[in-house]
N, C-alpha and C positions, 0 to 999 in steps of 0.2 A: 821469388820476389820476397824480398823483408818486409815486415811490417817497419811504419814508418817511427821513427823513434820516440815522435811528440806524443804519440799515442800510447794508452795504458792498455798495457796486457793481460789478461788473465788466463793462464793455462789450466786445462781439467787436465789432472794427472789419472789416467785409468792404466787397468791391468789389459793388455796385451791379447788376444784371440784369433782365431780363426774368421776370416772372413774381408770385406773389403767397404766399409774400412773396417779394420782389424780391433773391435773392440764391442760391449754389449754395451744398452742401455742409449742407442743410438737419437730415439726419443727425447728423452732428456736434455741431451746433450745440443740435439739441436735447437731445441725451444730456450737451451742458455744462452748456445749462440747468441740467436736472435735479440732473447732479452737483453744480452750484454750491447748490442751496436746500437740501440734505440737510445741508449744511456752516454753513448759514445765512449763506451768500454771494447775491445779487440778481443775477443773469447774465442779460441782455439783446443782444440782436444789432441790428448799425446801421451804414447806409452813410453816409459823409461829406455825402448829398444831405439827410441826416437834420439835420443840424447847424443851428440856430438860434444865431446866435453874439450876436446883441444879448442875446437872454435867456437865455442860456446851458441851454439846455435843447436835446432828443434826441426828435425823432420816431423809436422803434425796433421793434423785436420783442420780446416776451417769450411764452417756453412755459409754455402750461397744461396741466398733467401730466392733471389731472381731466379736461378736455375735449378733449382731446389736437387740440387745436391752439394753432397762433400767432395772438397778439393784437397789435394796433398798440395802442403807449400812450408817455407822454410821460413822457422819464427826464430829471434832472438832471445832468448831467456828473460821467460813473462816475469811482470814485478811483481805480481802474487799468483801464488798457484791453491788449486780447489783440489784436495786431494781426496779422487774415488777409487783408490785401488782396494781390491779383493786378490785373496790369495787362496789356492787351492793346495799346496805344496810349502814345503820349507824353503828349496830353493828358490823359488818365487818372491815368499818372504826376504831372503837373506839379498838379494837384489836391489828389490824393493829400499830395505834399507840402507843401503851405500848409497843410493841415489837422493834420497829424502836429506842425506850429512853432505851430499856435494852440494845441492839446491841451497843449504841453508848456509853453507859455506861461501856460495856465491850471494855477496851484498845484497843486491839490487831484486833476488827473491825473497819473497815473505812466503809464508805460508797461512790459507784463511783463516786456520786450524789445525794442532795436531791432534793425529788421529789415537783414540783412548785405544791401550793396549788390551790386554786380555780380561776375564770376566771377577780374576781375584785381586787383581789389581784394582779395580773399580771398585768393589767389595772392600778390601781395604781403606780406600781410601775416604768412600762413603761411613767408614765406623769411626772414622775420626772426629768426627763433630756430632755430638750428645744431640742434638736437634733429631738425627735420624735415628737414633736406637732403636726407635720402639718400632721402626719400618720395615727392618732389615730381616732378613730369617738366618738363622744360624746357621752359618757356613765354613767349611775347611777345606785345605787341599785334601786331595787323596793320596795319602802318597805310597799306599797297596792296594791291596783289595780285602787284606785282612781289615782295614778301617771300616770297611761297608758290613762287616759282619759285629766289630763292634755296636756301630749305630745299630743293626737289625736289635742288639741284645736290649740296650736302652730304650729306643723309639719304636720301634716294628717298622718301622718302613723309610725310605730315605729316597732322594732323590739326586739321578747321578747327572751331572753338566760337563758336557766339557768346555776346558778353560777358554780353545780360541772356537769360532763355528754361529753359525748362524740358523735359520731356519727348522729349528726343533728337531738338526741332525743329531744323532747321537745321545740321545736326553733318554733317562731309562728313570721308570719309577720301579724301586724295589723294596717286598715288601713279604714280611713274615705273617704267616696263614696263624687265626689266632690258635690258642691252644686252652683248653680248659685242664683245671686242676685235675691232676690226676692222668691226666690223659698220657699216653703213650704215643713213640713215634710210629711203630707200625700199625697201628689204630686208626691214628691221625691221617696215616695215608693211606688206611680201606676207607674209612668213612667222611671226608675231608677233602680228599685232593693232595697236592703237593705243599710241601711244606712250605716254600719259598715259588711267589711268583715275578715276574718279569714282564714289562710293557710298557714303547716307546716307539722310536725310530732309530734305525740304522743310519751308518755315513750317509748312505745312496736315499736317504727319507723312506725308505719302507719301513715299513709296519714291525714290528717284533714283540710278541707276547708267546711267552713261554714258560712251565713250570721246574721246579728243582724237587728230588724225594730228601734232598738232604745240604748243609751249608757248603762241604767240599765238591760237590756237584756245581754248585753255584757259583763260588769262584772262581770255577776253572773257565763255566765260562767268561766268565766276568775278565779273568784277567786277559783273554781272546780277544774278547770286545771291547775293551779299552787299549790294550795294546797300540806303543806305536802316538798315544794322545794323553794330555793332563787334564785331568778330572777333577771337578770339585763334589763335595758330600752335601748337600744342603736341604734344610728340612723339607718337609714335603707337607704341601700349603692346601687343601680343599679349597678350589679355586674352579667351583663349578658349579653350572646352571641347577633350575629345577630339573630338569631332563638330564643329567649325567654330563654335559657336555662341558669342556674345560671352555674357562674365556680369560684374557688380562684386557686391562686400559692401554692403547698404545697413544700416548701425548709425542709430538713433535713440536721442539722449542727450538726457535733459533734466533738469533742476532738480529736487528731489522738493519735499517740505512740511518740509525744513531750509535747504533754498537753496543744495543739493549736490550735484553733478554724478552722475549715475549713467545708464549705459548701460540703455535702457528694455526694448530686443531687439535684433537682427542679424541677417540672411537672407540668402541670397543671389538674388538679378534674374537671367534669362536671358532671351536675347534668342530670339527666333524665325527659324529657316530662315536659318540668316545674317545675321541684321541688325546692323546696325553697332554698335548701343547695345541694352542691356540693359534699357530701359525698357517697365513694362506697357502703358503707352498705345500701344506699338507693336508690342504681342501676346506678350509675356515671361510668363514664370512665374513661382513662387518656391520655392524649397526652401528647409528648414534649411542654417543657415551649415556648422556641425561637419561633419554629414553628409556634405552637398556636396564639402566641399574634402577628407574622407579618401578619396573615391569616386577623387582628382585625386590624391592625395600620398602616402596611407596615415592610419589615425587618430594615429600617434607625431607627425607631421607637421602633421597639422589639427587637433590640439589646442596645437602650438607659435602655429603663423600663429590661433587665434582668440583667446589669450592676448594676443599682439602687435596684434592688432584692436582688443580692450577697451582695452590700456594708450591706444592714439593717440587712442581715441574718448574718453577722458577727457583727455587733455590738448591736444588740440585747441582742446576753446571754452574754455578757462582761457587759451590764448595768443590767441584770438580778441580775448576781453574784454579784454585788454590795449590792445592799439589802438582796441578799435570802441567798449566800455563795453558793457552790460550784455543779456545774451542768456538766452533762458530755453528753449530745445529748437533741437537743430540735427539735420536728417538730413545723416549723412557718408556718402561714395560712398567706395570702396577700389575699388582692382582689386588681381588677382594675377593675374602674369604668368605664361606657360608653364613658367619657371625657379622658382616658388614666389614671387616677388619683390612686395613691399605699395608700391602707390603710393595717394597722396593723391591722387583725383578730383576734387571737390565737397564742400562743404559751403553745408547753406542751410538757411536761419534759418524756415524757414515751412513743413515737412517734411508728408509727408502720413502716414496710416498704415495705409493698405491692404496690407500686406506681413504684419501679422498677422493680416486677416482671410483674407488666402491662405490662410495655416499654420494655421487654426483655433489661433491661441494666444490663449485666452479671458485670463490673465492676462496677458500683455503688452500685449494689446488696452484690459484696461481699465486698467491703470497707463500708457497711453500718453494715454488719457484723460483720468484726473482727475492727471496730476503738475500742468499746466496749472493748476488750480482750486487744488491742495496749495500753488502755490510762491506763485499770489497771495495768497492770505489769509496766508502768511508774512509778505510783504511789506509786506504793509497790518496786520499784529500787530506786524511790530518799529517799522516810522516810518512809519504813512501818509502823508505828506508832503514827508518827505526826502527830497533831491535825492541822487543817487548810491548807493542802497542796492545792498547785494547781495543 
């Protein structure tokens, strides 16, 4: 059965799985449904394996609120699509984007937003406008592993990202054992420890802290461990509690039903038992932002810094959209350093929103929800068609 023509479509474009129906984040997905047929918007869910491109039509999903399940059924190519793909693989990737230049190939689809490429692209693009200078921590590709032994020679310690990846996979802080004058290296390593330590998370989110007696020790594994991934070198930010424990600000901004940037909430991520990154997937909590950071500064103070959090978190994807074109929710990462000091982290265009069901924030939660459903049916009332709307 078609969906019928007078009505507006909106397809959630996801990544593909095991299971029935074949796709994660099922939750979500359903509660858009819903939210989208309330609005009299058609919201369907579809992985790119769905795509028929001779007859331009969409093996997909749609939620039935009365039977309260998902149906397979046959959609026409939605006039805007909500794209949540996740990639675990290159080939994935490289799918992914043939299908994204056929979509946009085809008229009658828009896209809510395109989704922000990697983390030094963002990075660059954020150093273009003098506004963020002072936000930003200094950053480079890597493009060996001789570069991280540079940095060790300048800074003692550096912090390794890689370029695509999420969830504090792969994120290593490394760092040169100090040395006093005079000292020696077999000295250094009877009374001292190893020369060179190590400590983050692996691809798979384990744990990994381990020492080196020496810098070519270190490399090698170094080049093991990144092997295979692009790395960025980027300072390394004292972004932690009285207790040791790392935290950032996670701000979610998105679009509303004017096509106006508005900050949706902001919390703050703690990390667990020392962990290098403050991400839940590797056992982190959340508290309120305000809270949190008077507990750190005094409230005269965490009400300055969550002012100066809102102002970046709106003009962030307003300089975003300038180079990349057109975005519709971004989650931003902040830290704040031991001295009170706001750095720019992260930002990523495909943000998730479990940080208000932490906080029991019933109204954030569900404005986090339906902004998504509000800004497309904007989009498709002012030009369904038009190329370049905002």
């Amino acid at each position: 059965m078609m969906t019928p023509s007078s009505q507006y479509v909106l397809g959630i474009m996801t990544t593909q799985t095991e299971g029935d129906p074949p796709f994660l984040n099922r939750g979500f997905y359903r509660r858009l449904c819903i939210a989208g047929s309330r609005i009299g918007l058609q919201v369907f869910v579809f992985t790119i394996e769905g795509i028929d491109w001779l007859q331009h039509t969409i093996q997909g999903f749609a939620y039935d609120a009365s039977g309260r399940q998902w149906m397979l059924r046959q959609f026409r190519i939605p006039d805007i699509v909500y794209d949540r793909c996740f990639f675990t693989t290159r080939r994935q990737y490289a799918a992914y984007r043939i299908a994204v230049r056929k979509l946009q190939e085809y008229r009658p689809a828009l896209f809510l937003g395109c989704g922000l490429r990697g983390k030094w692209e963002v990075q660059h693009m954020l150093e273009q406008d003098s506004r963020l200078q002072a936000y930003l921590p200094p950053t480079e590709v890597m493009r060996s592993v001789r570069s991280v032994a540079d940095w060790l020679k300048t800074r003692g310690e550096v912090l390794l990202k890689p370029q695509s990846g999420s969830q504090g996979r792969g994120v290593l802080h490394v760092r040169r054992a100090p040395r006093t004058a005079g000292e020696g290296a077999r000295e250094r390593m009877e009374s001292a420890g190893p020369a060179f330590s190590v400590r983050g998370r692996d691809a798979r989110n384990r744990r990994v802290e381990c020492g080196f007696a020496d810098a070519p020790s270190l490399l090698r594994w170094l080049r093991r461990f990144t092997a295979q991934r692009n790395y960025l070198l980027q300072q390394y930010l004292q972004l932690q509690g009285p207790h040791g424990d790392a935290y950032d600000v996670r701000a979610l901004v998105q679009k509303d039903g004017t096509g106006q940037w508005q900050v949706t909430g902001m919390a703050v991520r703690r990390g667990q038992n020392g962990s290098l990154t403050s991400n839940l997937h590797g056992g982190g909590s959340v508290e309120p932002a305000e809270a949190f950071l008077a507990g750190l500064y005094g409230p005269a103070r965490a009400s300055q810094l969550v002012s100066e959090l809102q102002q970046l978190s709106k003009l962030i994807p307003e300089i975003l959209e300038t180079f990349h074109g057109r975005l519709a929710e971004l989650g931003i990462d902040f830290g704040v350093d031991t001295h009170g000091r706001i750095w720019i982290l992260e930002a990523n265009s495909k943000p998730g929103r479990s940080i208000f069901t932490y906080l029991h924030d019933d109204q954030a939660r569900y404005a986090a929800l339906v902004n998504p459903i509000r800004y497309a049916r904007h989009l498709l009332r002012r030009s369904p068609f038009k190329e370049g709307i905002r």
